[in-house]
N, CA, C and O atoms as a DFTB+ gen file, in Angstrom:
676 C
 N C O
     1  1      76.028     110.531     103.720
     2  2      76.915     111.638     103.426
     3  2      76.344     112.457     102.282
     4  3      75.761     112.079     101.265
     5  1      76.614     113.494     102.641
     6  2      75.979     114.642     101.537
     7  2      76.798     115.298     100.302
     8  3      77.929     115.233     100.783
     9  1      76.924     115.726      99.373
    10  2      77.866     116.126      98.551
    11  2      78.531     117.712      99.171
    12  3      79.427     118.428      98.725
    13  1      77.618     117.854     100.408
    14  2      78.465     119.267     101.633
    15  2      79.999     118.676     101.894
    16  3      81.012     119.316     101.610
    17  1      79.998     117.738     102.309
    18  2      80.947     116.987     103.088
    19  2      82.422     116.830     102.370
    20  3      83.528     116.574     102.845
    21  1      81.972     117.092     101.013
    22  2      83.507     116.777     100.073
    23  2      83.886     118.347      99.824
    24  3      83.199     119.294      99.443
    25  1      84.922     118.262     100.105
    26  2      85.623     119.851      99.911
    27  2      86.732     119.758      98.880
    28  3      87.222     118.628      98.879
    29  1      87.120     120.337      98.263
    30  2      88.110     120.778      97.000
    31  2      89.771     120.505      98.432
    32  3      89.726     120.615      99.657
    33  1      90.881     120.177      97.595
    34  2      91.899     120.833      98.519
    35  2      91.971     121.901      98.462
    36  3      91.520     122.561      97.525
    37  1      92.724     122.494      99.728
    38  2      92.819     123.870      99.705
    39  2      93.606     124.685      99.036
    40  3      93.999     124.238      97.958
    41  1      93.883     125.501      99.266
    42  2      95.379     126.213      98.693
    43  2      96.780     125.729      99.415
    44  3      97.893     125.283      99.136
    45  1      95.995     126.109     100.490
    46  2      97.728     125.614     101.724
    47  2      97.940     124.064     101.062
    48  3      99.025     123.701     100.608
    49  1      96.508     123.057     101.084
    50  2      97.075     121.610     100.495
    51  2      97.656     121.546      99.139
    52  3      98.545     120.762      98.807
    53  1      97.147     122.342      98.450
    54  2      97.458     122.315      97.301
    55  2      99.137     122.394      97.067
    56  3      99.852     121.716      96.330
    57  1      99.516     123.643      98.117
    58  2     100.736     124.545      98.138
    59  2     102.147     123.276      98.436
    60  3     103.332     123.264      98.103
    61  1     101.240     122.285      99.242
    62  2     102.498     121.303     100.176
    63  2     102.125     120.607      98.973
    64  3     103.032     121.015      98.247
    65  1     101.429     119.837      98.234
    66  2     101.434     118.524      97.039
    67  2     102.754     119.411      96.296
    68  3     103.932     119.089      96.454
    69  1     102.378     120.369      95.616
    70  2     103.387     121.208      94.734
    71  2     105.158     121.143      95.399
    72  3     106.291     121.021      94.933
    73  1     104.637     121.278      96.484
    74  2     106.363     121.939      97.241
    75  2     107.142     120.310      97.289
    76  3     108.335     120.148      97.035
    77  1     106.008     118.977      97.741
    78  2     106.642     117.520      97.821
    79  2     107.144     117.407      96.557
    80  3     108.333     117.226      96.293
    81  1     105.858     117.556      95.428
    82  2     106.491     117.045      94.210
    83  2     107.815     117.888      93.864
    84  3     108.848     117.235      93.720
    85  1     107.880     119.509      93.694
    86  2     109.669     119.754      93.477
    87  2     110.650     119.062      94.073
    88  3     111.802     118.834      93.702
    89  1     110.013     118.728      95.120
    90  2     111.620     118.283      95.788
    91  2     111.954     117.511      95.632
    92  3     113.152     117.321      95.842
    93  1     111.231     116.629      95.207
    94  2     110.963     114.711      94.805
    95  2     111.966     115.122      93.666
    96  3     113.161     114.825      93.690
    97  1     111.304     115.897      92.584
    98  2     111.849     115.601      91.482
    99  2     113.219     116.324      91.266
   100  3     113.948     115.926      90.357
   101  1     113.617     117.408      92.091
   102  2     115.088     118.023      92.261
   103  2     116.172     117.045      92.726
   104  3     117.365     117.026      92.424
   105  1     115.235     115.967      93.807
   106  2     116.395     115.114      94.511
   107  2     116.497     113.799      93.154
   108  3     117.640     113.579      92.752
   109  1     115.486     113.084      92.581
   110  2     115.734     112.788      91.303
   111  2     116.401     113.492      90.256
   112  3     116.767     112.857      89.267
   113  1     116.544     114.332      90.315
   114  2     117.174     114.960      89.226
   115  2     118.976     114.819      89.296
   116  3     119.799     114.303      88.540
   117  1     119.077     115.547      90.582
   118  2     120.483     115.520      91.035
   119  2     120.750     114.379      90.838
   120  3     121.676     114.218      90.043
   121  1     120.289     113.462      91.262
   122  2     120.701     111.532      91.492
   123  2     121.136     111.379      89.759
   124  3     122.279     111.347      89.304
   125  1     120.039     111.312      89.117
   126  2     120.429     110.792      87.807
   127  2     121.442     111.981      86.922
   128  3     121.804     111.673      85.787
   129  1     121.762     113.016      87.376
   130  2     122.768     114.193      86.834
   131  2     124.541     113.617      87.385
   132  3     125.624     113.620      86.800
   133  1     124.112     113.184      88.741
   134  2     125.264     112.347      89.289
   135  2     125.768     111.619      88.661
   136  3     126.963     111.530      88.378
   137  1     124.493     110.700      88.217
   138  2     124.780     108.853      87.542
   139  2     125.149     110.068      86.214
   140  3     126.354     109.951      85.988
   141  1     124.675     110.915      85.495
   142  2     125.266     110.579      84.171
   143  2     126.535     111.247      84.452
   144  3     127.467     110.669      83.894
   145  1     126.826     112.109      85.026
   146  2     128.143     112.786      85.005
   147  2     129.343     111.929      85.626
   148  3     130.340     111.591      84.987
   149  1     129.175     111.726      86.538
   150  2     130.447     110.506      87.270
   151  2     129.864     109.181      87.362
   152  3     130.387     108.374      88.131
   153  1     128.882     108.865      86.701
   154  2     128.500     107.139      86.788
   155  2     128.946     106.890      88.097
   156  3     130.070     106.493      88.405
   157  1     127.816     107.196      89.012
   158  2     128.036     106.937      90.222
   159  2     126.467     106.080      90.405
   160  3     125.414     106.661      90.143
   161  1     126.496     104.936      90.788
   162  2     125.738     104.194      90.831
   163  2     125.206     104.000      92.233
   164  3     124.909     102.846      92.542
   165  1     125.037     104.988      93.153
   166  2     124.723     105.505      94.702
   167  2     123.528     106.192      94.183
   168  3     122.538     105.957      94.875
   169  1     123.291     107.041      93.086
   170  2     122.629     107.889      92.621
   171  2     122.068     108.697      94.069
   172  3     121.001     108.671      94.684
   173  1     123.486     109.478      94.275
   174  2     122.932     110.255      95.531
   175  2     121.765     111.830      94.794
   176  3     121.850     112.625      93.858
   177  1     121.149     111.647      95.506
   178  2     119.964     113.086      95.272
   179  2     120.083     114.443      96.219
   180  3     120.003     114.162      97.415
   181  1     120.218     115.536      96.002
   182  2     120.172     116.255      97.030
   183  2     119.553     117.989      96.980
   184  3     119.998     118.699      96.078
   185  1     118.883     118.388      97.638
   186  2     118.320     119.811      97.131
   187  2     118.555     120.441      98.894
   188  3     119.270     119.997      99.792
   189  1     117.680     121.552      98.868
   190  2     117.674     122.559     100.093
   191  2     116.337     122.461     100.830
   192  3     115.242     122.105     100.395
   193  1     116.739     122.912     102.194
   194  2     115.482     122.963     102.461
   195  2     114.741     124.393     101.854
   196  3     113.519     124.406     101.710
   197  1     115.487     125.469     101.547
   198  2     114.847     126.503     100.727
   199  2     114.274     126.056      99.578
   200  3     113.710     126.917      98.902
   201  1     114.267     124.578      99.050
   202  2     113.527     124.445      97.616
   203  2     112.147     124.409      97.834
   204  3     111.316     125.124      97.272
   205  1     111.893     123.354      98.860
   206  2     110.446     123.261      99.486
   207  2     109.693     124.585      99.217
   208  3     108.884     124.598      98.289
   209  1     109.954     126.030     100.173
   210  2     108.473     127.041      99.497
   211  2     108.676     127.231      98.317
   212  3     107.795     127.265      97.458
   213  1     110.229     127.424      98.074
   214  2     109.676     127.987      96.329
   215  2     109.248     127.252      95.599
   216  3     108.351     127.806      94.963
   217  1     109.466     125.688      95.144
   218  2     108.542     125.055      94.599
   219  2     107.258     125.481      94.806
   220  3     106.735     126.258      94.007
   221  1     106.464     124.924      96.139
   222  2     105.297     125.345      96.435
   223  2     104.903     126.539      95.834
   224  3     104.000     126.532      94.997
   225  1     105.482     127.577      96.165
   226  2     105.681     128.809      95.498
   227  2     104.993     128.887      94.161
   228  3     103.799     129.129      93.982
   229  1     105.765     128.686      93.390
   230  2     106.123     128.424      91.893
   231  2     105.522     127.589      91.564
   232  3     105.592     127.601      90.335
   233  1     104.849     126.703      91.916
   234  2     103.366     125.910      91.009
   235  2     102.399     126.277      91.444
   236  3     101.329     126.115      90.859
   237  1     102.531     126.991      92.818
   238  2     100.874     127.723      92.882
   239  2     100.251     128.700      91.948
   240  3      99.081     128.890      91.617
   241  1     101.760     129.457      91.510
   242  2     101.736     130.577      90.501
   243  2     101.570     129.821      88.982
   244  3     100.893     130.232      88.040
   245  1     102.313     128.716      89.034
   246  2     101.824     128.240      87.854
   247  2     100.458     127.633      87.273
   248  3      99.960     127.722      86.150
   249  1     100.029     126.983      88.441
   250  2      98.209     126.778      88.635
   251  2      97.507     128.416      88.342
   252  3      96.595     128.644      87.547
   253  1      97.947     129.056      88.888
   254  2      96.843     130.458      88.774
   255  2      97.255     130.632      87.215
   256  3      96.225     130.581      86.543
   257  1      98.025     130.758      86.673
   258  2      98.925     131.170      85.260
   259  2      98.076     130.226      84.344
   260  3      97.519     130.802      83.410
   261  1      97.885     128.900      84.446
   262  2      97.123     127.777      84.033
   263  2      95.845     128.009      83.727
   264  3      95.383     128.131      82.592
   265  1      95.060     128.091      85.125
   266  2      93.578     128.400      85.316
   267  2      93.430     129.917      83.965
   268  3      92.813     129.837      82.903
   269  1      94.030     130.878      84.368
   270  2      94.217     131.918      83.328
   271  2      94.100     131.389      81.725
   272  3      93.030     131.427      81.117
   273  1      94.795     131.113      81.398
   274  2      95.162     130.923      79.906
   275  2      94.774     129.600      79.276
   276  3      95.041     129.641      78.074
   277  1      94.099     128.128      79.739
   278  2      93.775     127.321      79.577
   279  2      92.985     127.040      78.377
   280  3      93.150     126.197      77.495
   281  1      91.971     128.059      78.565
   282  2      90.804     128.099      76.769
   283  2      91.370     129.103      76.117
   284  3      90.766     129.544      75.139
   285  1      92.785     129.754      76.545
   286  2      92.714     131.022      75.427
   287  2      94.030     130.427      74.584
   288  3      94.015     130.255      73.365
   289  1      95.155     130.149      75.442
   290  2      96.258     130.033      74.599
   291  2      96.643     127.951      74.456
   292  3      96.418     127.085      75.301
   293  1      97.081     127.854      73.463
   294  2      97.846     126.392      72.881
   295  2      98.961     126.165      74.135
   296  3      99.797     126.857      74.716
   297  1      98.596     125.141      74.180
   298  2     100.390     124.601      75.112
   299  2     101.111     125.026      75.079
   300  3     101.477     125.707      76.036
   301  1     101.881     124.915      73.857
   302  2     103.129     125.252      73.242
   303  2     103.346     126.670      74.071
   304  3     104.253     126.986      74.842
   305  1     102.170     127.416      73.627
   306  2     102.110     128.751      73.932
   307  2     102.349     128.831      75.956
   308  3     103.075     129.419      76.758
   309  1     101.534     128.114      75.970
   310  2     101.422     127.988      77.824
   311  2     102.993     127.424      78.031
   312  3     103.775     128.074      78.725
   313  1     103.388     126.211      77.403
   314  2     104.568     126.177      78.048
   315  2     105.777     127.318      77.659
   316  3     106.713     127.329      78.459
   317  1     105.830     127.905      76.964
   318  2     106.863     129.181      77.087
   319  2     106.160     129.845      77.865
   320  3     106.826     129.277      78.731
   321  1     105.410     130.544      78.479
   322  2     104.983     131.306      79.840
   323  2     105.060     130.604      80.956
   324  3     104.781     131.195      81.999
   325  1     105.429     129.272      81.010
   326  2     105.446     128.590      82.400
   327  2     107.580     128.683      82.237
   328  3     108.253     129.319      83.048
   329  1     108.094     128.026      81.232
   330  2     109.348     128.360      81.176
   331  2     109.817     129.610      81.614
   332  3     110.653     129.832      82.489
   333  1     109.298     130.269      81.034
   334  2     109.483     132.338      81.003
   335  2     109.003     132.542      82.816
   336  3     109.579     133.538      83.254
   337  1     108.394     132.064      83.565
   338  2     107.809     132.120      85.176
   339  2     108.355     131.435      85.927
   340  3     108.432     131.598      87.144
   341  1     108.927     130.343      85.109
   342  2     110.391     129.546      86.378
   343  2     111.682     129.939      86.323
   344  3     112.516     129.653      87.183
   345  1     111.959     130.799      85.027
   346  2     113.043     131.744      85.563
   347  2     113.197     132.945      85.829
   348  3     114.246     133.589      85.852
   349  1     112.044     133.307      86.058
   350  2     111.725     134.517      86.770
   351  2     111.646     134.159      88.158
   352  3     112.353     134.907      88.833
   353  1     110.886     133.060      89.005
   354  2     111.076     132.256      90.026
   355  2     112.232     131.794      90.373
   356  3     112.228     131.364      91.527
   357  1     113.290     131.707      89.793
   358  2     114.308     130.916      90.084
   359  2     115.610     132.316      90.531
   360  3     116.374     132.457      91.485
   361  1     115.305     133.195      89.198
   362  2     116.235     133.842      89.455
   363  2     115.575     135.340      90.943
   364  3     116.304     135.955      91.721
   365  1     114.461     135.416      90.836
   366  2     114.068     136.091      92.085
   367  2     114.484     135.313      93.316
   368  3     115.077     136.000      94.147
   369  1     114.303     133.998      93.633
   370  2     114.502     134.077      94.812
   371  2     115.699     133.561      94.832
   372  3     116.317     134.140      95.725
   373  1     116.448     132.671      94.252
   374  2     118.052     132.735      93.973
   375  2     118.846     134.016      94.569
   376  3     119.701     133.918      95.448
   377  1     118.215     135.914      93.627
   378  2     118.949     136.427      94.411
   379  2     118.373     136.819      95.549
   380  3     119.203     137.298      96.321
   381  1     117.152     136.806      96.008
   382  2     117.194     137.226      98.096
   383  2     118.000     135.865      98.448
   384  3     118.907     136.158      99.228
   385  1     117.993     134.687      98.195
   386  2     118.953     134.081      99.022
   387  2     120.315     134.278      98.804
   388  3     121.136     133.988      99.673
   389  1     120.657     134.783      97.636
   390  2     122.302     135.146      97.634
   391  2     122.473     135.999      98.555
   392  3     123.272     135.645      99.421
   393  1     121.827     137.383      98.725
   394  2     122.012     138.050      99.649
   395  2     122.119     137.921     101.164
   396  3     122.402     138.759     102.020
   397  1     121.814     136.648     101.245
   398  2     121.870     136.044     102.866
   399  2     123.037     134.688     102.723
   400  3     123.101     133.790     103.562
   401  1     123.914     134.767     101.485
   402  2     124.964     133.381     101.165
   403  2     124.106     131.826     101.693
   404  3     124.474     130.973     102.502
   405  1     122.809     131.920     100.826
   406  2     122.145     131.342     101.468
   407  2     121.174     130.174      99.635
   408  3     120.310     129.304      99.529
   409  1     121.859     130.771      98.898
   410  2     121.226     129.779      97.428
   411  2     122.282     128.810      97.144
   412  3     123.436     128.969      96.747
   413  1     121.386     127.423      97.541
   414  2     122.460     126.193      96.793
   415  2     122.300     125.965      95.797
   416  3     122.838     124.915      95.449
   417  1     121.463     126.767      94.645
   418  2     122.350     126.280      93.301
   419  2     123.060     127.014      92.840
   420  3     122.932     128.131      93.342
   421  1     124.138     126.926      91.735
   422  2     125.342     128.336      91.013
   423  2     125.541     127.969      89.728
   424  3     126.292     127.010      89.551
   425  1     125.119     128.427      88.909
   426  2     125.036     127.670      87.800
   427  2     125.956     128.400      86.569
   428  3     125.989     128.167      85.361
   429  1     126.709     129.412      87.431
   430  2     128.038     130.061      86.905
   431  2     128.893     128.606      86.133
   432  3     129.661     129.073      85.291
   433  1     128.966     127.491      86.150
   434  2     130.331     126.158      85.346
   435  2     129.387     126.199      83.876
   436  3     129.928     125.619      82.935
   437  1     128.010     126.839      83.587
   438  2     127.339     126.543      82.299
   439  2     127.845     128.094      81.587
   440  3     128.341     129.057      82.172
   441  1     127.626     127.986      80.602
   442  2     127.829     128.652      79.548
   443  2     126.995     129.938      79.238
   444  3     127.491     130.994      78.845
   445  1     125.622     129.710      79.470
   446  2     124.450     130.374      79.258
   447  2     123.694     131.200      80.649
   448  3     122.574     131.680      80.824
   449  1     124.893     131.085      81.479
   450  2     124.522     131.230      82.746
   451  2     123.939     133.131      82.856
   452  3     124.009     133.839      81.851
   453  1     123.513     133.573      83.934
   454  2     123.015     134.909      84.159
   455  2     123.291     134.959      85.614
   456  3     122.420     134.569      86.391
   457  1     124.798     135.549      86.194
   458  2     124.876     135.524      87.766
   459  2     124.784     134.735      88.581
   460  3     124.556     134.773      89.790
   461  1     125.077     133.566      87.494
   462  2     124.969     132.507      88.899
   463  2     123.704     131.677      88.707
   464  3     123.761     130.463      88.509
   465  1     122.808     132.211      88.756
   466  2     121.402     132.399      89.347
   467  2     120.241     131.238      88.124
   468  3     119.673     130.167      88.340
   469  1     120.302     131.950      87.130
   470  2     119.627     130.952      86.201
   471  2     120.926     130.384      85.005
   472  3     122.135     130.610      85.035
   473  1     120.079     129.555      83.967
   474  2     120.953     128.968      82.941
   475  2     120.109     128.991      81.799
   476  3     118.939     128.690      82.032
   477  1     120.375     129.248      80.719
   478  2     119.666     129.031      79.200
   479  2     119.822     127.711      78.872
   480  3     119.243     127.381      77.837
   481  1     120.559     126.684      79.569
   482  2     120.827     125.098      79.176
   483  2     119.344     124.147      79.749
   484  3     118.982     123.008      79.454
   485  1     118.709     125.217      80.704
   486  2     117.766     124.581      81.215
   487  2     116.099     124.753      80.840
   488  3     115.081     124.275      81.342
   489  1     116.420     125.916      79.415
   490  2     115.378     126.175      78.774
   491  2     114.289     125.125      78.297
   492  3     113.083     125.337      78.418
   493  1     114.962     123.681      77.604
   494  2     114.214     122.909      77.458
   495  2     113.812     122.127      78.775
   496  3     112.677     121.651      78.816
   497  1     114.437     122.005      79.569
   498  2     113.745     121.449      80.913
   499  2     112.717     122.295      81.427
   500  3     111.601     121.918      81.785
   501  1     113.085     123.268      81.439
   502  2     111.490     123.946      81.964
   503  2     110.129     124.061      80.797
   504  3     108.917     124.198      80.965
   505  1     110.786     123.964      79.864
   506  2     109.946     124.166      78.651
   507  2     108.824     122.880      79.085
   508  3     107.628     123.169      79.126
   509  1     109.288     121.400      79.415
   510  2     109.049     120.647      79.252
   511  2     107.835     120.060      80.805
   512  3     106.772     119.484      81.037
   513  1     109.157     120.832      81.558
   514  2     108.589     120.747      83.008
   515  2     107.320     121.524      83.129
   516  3     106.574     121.248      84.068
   517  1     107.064     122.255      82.475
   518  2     105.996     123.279      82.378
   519  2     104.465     122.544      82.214
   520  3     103.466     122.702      82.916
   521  1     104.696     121.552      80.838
   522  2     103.651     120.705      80.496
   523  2     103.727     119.435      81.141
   524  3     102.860     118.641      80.776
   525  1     104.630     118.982      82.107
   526  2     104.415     117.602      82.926
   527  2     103.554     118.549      83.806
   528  3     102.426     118.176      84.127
   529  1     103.956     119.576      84.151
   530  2     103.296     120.101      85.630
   531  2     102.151     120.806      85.318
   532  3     101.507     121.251      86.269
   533  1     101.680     121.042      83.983
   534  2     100.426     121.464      84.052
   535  2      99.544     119.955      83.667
   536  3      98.419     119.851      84.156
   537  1     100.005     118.961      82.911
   538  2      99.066     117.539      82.296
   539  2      98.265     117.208      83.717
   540  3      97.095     117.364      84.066
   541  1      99.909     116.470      84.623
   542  2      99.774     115.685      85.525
   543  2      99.830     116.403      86.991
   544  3      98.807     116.104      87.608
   545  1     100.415     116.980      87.507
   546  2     100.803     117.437      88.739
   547  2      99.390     118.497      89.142
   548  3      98.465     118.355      89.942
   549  1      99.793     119.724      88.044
   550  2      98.205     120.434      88.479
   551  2      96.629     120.209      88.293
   552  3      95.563     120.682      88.688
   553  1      97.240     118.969      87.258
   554  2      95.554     118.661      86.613
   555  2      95.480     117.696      88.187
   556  3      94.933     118.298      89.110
   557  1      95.791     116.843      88.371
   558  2      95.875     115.837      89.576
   559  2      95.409     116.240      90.611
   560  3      94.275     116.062      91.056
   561  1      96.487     116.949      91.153
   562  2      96.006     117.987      92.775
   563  2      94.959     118.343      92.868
   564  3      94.310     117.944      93.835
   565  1      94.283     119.344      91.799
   566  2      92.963     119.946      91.478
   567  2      91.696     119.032      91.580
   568  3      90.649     119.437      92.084
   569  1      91.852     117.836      91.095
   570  2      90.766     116.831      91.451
   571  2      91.099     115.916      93.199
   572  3      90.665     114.895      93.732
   573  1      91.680     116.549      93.419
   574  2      92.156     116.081      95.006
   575  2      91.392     116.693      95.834
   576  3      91.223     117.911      95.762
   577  1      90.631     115.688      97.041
   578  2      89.190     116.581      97.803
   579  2      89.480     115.860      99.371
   580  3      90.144     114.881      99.711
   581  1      88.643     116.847     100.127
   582  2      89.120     116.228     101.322
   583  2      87.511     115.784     101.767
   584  3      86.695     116.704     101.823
   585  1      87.047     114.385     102.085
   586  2      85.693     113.853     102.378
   587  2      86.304     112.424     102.835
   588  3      87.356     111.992     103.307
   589  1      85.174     111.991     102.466
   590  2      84.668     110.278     102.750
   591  2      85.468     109.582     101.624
   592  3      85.514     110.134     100.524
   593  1      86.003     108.588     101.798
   594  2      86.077     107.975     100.535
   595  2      85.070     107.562      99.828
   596  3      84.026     107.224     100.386
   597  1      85.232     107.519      98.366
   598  2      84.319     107.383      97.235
   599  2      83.036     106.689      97.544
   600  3      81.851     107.023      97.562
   601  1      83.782     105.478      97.806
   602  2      82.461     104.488      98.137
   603  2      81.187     104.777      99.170
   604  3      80.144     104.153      99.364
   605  1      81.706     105.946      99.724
   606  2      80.913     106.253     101.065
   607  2      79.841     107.294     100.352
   608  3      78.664     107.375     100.700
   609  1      80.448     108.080      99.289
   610  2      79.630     109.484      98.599
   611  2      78.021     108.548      98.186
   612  3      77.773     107.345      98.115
   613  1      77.276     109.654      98.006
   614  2      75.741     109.136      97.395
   615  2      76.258     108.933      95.531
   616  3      77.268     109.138      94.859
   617  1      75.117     108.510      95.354
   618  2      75.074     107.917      93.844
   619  2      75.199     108.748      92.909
   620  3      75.503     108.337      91.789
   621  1      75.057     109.689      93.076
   622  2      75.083     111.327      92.313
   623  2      76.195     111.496      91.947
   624  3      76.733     111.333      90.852
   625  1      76.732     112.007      93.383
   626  2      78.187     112.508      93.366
   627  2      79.194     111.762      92.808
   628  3      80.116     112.264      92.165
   629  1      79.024     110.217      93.087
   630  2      79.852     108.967      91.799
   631  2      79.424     109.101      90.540
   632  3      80.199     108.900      89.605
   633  1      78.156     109.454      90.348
   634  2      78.045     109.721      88.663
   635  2      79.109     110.620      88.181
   636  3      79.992     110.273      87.396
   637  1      78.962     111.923      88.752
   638  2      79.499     112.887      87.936
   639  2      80.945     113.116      88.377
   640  3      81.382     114.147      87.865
   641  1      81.722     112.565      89.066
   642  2      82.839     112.055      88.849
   643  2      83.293     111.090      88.031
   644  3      84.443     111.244      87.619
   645  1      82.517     109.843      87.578
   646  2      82.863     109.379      86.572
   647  2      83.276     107.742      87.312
   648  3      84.011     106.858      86.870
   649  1      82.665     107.787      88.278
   650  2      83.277     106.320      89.186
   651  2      82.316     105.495      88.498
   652  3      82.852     104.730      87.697
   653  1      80.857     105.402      88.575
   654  2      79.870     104.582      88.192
   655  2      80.453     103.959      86.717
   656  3      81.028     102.879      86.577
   657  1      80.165     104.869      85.753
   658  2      80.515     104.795      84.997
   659  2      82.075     104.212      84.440
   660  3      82.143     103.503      83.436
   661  1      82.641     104.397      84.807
   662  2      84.269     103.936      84.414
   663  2      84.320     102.426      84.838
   664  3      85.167     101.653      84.391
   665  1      83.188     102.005      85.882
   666  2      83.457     100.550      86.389
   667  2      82.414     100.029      85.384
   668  3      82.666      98.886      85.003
   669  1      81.302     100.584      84.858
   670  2      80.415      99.623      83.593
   671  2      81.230      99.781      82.490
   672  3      80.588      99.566      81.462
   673  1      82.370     100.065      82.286
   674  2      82.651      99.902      80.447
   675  2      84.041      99.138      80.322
   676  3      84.505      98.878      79.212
């Protein structure tokens, strides 16, 4: 096997890792929002099937936003532009689906709310979500390739991935 043979994921793959992980973590979310609010120990989870593209959506944009600003700006800094891009994401497509009575979240019972649509209570969650999803989620995907498995690649291509090496130390 040649180092031709290993390909980067694509965008479209990239697009579905992004869209699984929101939903994973929306239907976790709900579950444990359940358990703390009514201590319901079912920890039922539940989202839309409209969450799927926009997630996808919305971390592809956050990968390009990433790739962008990576050597120029501090975290801190990156995660208020990833916060500041999920509610711009949230509340864009929130309203085309209102317009079709078609957005399951309403976040009109919070305080800080804007139409329904977004919440200022969720500032530190995205703040936060911003840097899980740039550490782990986009750093992750990005080293995700479609080939042979490892063991099959030439000796090269395990060097400079770091396989050889990580098994001598």
């Amino acid at each position: 096997m040649t180092q031709q043979h290993v390909q980067p994921l694509s965008a479209l793959g990239r697009f579905y890792i992004y869209a699984i992980h929101g939903y994973a973590t929306e239907v976790m979310f709900t579950a444990i929002w359940e358990f703390a609010v009514n201590q319901n120990w079912k920890f039922p989870g539940n989202t839309s099937v409209w969450s799927f593209p926009i997630y996808g959506l919305s971390l592809c944009m956050l990968e390009q936003l990433y790739l962008h600003m990576k050597d120029r700006i501090h975290i801190l800094g990156r995660a208020v532009v990833y916060m500041l891009s999920t509610y711009i994401m949230e509340f864009s497509t929130g309203y085309i689906l209102k317009k079709f009575d078609a957005c399951p979240w309403d976040y009109t019972p919070f305080e800080g709310d804007f139409m329904g649509l977004i919440t200022l209570e969720y500032a530190p969650l995205w703040f936060i979500g911003g840097i899980v999803v740039e550490k782990f989620v986009i750093r992750y995907t990005r080293h995700m390739y479609w080939g042979p498995p490892v063991e099959e690649l030439p000796v090269m291509s395990r060097l400079l991935n770091g396989e050889i090496k990580a098994k001598h130390m």
